[in-house]
C-alpha positions in Angstrom: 80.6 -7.3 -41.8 80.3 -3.8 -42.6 76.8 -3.0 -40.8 79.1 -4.1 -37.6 80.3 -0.6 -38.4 77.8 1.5 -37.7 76.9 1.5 -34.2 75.2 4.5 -33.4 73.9 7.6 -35.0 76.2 10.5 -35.9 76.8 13.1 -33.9 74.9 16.6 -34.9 76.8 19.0 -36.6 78.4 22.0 -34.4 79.6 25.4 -35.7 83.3 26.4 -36.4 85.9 27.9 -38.2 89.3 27.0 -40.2 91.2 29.5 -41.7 90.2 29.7 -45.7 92.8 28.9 -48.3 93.0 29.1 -52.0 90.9 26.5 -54.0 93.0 23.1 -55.0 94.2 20.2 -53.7 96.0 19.8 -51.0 98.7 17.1 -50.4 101.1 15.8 -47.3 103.3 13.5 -47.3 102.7 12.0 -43.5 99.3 11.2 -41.9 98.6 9.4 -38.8 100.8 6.4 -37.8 102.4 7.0 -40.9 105.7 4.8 -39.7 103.2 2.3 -39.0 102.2 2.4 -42.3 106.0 2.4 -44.3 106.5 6.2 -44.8 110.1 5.3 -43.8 110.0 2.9 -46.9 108.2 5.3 -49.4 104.8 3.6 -48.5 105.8 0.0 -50.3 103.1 -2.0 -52.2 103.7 -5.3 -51.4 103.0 -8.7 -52.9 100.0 -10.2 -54.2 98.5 -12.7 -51.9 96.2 -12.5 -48.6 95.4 -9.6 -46.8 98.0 -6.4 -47.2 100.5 -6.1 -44.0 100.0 -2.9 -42.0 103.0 -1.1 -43.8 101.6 -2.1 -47.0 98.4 -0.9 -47.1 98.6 2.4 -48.2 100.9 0.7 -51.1 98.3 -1.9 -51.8 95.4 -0.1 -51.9 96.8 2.6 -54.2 98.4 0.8 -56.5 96.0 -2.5 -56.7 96.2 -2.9 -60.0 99.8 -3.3 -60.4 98.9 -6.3 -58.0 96.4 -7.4 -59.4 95.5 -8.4 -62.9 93.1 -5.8 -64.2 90.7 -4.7 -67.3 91.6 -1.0 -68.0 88.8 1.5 -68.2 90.2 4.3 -70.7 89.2 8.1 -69.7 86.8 9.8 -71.1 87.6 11.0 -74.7 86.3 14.8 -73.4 86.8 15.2 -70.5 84.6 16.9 -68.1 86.5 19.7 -65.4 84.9 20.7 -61.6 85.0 23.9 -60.5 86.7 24.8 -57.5 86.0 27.3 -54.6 87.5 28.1 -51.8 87.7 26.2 -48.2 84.8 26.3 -46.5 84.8 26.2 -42.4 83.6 22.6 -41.3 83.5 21.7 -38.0 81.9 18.8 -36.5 80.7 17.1 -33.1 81.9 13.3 -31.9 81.9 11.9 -28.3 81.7 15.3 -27.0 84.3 17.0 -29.2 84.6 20.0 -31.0 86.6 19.3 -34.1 87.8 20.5 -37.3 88.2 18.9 -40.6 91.5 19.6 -40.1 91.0 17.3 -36.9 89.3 14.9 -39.0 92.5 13.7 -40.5 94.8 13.9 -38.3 92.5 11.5 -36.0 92.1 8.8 -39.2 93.8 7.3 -42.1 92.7 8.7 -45.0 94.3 8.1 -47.4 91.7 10.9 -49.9 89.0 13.1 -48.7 87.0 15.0 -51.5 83.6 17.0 -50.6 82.1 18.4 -53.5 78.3 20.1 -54.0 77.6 19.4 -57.6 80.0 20.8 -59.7 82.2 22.9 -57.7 85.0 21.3 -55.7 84.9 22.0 -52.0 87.1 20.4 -50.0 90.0 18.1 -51.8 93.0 16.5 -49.0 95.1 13.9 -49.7 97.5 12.0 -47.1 100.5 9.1 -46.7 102.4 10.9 -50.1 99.3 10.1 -52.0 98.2 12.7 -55.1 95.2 12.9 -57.4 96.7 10.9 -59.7 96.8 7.7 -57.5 94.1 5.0 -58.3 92.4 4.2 -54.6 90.9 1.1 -54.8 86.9 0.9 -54.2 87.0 -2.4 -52.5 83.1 -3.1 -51.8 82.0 0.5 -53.4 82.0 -1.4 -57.0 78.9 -3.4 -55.9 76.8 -0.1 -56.6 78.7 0.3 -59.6 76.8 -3.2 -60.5 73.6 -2.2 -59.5 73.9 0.9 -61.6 74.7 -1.1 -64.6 72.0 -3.6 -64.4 69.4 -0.9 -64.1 71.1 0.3 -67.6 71.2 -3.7 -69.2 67.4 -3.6 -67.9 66.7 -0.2 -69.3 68.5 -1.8 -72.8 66.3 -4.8 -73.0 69.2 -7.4 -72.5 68.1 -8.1 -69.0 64.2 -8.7 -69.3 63.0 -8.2 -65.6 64.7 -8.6 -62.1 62.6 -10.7 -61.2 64.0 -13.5 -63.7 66.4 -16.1 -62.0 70.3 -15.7 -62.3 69.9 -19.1 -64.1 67.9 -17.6 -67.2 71.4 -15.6 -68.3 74.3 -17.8 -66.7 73.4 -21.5 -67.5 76.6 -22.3 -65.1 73.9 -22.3 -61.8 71.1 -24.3 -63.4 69.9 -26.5 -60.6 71.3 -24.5 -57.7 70.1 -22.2 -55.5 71.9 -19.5 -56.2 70.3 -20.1 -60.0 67.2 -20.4 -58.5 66.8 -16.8 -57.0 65.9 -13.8 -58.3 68.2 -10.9 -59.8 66.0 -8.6 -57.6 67.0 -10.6 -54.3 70.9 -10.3 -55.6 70.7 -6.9 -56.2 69.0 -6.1 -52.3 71.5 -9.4 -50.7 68.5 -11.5 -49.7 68.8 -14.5 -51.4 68.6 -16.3 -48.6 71.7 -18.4 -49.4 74.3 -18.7 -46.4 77.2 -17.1 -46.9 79.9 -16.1 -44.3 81.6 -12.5 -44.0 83.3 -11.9 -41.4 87.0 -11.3 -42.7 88.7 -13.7 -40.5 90.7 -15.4 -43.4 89.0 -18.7 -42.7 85.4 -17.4 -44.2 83.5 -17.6 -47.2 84.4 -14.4 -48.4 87.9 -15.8 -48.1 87.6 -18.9 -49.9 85.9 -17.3 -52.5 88.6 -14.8 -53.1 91.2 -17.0 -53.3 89.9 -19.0 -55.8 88.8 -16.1 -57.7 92.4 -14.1 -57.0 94.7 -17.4 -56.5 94.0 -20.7 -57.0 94.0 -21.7 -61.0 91.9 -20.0 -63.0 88.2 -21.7 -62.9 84.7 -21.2 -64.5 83.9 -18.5 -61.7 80.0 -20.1 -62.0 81.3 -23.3 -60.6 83.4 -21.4 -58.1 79.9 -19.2 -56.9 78.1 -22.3 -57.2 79.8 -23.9 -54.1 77.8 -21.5 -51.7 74.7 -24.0 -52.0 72.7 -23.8 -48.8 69.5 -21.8 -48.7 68.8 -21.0 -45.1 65.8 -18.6 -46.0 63.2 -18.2 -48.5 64.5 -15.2 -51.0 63.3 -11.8 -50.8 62.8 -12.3 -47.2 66.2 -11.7 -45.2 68.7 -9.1 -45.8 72.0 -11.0 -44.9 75.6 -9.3 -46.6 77.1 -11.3 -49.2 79.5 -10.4 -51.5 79.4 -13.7 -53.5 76.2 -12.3 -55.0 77.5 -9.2 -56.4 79.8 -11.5 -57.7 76.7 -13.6 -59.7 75.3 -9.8 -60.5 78.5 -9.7 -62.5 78.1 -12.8 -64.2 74.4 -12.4 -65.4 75.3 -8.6 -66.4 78.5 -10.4 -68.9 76.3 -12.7 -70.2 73.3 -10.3 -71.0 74.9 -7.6 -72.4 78.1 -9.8 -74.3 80.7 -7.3 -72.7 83.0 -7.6 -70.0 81.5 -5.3 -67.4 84.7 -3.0 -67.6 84.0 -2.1 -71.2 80.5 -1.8 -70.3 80.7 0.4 -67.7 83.5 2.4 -69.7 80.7 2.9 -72.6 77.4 3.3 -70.4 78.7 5.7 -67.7 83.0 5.9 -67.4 83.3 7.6 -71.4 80.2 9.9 -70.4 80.5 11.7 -67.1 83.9 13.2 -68.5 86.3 11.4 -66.4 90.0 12.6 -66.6 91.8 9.6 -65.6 92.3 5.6 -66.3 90.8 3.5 -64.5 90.4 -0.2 -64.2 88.7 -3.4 -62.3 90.3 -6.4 -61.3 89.4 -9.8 -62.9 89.6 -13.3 -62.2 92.1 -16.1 -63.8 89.3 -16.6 -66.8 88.8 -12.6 -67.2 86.0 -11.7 -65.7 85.6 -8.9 -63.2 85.7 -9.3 -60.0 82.6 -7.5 -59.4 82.0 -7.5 -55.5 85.1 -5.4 -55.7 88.7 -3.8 -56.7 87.8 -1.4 -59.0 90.2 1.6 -58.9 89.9 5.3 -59.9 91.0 8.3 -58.9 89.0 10.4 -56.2 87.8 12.9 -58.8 86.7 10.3 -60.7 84.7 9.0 -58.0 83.1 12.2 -57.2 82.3 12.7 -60.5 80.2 9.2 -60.6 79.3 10.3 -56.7 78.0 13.7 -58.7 75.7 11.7 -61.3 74.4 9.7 -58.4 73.3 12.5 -56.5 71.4 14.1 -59.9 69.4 10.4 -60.2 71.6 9.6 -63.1 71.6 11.8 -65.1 74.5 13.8 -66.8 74.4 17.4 -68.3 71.2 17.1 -69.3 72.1 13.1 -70.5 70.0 10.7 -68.4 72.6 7.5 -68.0 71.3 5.9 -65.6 67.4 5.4 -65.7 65.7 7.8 -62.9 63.3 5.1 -61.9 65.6 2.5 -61.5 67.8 5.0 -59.2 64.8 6.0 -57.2 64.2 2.4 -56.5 67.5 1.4 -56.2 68.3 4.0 -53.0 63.9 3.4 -51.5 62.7 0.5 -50.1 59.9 -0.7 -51.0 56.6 -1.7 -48.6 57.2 -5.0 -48.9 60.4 -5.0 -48.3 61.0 -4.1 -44.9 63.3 -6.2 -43.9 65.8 -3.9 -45.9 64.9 -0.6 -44.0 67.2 1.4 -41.7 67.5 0.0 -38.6 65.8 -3.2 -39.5 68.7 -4.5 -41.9 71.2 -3.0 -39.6 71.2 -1.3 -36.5 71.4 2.0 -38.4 71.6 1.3 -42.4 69.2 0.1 -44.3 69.9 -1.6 -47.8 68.7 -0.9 -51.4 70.4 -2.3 -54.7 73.7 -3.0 -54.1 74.0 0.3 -51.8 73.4 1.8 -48.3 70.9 4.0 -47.3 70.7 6.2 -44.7 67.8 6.8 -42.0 65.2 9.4 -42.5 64.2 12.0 -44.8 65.7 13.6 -47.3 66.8 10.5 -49.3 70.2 9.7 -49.1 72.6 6.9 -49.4 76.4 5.7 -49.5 78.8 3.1 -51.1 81.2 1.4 -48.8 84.2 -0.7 -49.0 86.2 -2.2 -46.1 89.3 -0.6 -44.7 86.8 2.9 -44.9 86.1 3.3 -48.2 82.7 5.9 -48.6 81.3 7.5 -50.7 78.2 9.9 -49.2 75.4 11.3 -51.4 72.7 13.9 -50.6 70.5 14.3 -53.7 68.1 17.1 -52.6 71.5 19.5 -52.1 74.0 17.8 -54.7 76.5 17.0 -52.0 78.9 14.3 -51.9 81.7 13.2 -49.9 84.2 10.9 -51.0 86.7 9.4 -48.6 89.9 6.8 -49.4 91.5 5.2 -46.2 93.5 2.3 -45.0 92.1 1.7 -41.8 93.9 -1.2 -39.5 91.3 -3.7 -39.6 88.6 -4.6 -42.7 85.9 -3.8 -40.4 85.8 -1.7 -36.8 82.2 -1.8 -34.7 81.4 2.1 -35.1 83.7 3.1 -37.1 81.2 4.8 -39.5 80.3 6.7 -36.4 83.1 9.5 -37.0 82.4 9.8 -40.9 78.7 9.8 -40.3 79.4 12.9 -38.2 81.3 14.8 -40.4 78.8 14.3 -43.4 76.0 15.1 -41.0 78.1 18.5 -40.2 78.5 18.8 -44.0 75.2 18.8 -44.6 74.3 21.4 -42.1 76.8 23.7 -43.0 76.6 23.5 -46.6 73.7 21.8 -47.8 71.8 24.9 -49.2 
């Protein structure tokens, strides 16, 4: 499970230097373990199927699409440039290191690392032959994608309250107890349903997959519906569970009559100015597979990273509604089971997205394999980082990230 990840707090940020360059991307064709990883080959992409092989991975996860079927999500029709500046020195602090960004990716997979404060380009590396043109796929990152457009079917009027069950928009879970819970305890994963994560291939998470990805295609209701234990009341224990992203999904399809590609194209892809294609996979009946695999380029995640960080809203456009973005990344009195270092040892959980401990308020999406993206609201920073790390899930291996944001923030958060 991905709190498993974090298992201790990031190291503080230390002082350094890196010599400046001039402002743009930066590309290299190896990385580390790259052999490991099928440089020799050209980085293959594989087959469809289970889990990616080591020497696909870099393949797979930048080319998902072409493995998967997918919905396209057309760029925006103006698009919408960064600005760019120069380098900036970052150095960070880990296990008693002094260490460079430079260090940074030498020491991890990463496949993309963008750091951006609003809307100036800081920091944009790419590894393993990869370019800014490559689609990395979000893996778990698209569940706050979710969140963000239920806030906007709320805001709309096609979802009436979060607080109605998922049964009231998808019929398909009448008289089970998935139907029987609240959109609200979907959107914070405390439904109180069991449902096992643990990426050993013999899991929930697996089963559901497969018949989503492989089996023939099914009404993905009846596939959801399977998962039929209630262990908790709702609203009371925050337990990871991707199936019920997958639910959010379904109730946003049926409430709003779109698939939740051409929504989110409309509502947020179309608006923010994004310069490339994207797309989201989808199941053998259509519909997107919405606890994941949706693929963009890493600009185009910071600029969604970018509208996070101003509380939705875009140039002057709000997109997302404030409110529902305040409440989205804050937990709520009652809720404490969902604070930091109650839900997990160090993250706490909001709709569909991390948050961090203490004050200022900020938060991160995160996929398996180390997919982040960070967001600091108060000084319009964000980080996004693309990787192919060995396993789905390492305990603390958030720590190092963590670290480097934390030095991010100290050094240019102002």
């Amino acid at each position: 499970m991905l709190a498993a990840a974090v298992a201790a707090s990031p190291a503080c940020a230390d002082d350094g230097r890196s010599s400046a360059r001039e402002p743009g991307p930066v590309f290299s064709d190896s990385g580390p373990d790259a052999e490991l990883y099928g440089a020799a080959e050209g980085y293959p992409v594989g087959t469809r199927g289970g889990a990616p092989q080591l020497d696909k991975l870099v393949g797979a996860y930048s080319h998902y699409d072409e493995l998967y079927r997918s919905r396209p999500v057309r760029r925006a029709t103006l698009p919408w440039s960064f600005k760019r500046a120069p380098e900036p020195p970052i150095a960070y602090s880990f296990d008693n290191q002094r260490l460079s960004i430079a260090d940074y990716l030498k020491r991890n997979p990463v496949t993309g690392l963008l750091i951006a404060r609003d809307d100036t380009i800081l920091f944009e590396h790419y590894q393993y032959a990869r370019t800014d043109r490559h689609r990395f796929v979000s893996q778990s990152m698209a569940k706050t994608l979710v969140a963000m457009l239920v806030g906007i079917a709320v805001s709309e009027g096609r979802i009436k309250s979060i607080d109605d069950l998922a049964s009231t928009y998808v019929p398909g879970l009448a008289g089970t107890e998935y139907g029987n819970t609240s959109i609200r305890a979907l959107l914070n994963m405390s439904s109180g349903v069991a449902f096992s994560e643990v990426y050993d291939g013999k899991d929930d998470i697996a089963r559901l997959g497969r018949a989503l990805f492989v089996d023939e295609p099914k009404d993905p209701a009846a596939i959801v519906a399977q998962f039929n234990t209630r262990t908790a009341p709702p609203g009371t224990r925050w337990h990871y569970a991707s199936v019920e992203t997958e639910i959010l999904g379904l109730v946003l399809r049926a409430a709003t009559g779109a698939p939740v590609a051409d929504y989110l194209h409309d509502r947020i892809w179309d608006p923010i100015g994004t310069e490339a294609d994207a797309s989201w996979a989808i199941d053998g009946s259509g519909q997107e597979v919405a606890y994941c695999c949706f693929n963009a380029t890493l600009r185009d995640y910071a600029r969604l990273a970018r509208l996070l960080a101003h509380d939705g809203a875009w140039e002057g456009r709000q997109l997302i509604p404030r409110q529902w973005l305040l409440d989205a990344t804050t937990v709520r009195p009652e809720d404490g089971h969902l604070a930091p270092r109650v839900a997990t040892p160090f993250l706490g959980y909001g709709y569909q997205v991390w948050l961090l401990p203490g004050e200022p308020r900020r938060f991160a999406l995160l996929g398996i394999r180390g997919q982040i993206i960070l967001v600091d609201p108060a000084s319009k920073l964000v980080m996004v980082h693309t990787a192919v790390r060995k396993k789905p899930t390492e305990p603390g291996g958030l720590r190092e990230p963590l670290a480097l944001w934390s030095a991010v923030l100290q050094q240019l958060g102002h």
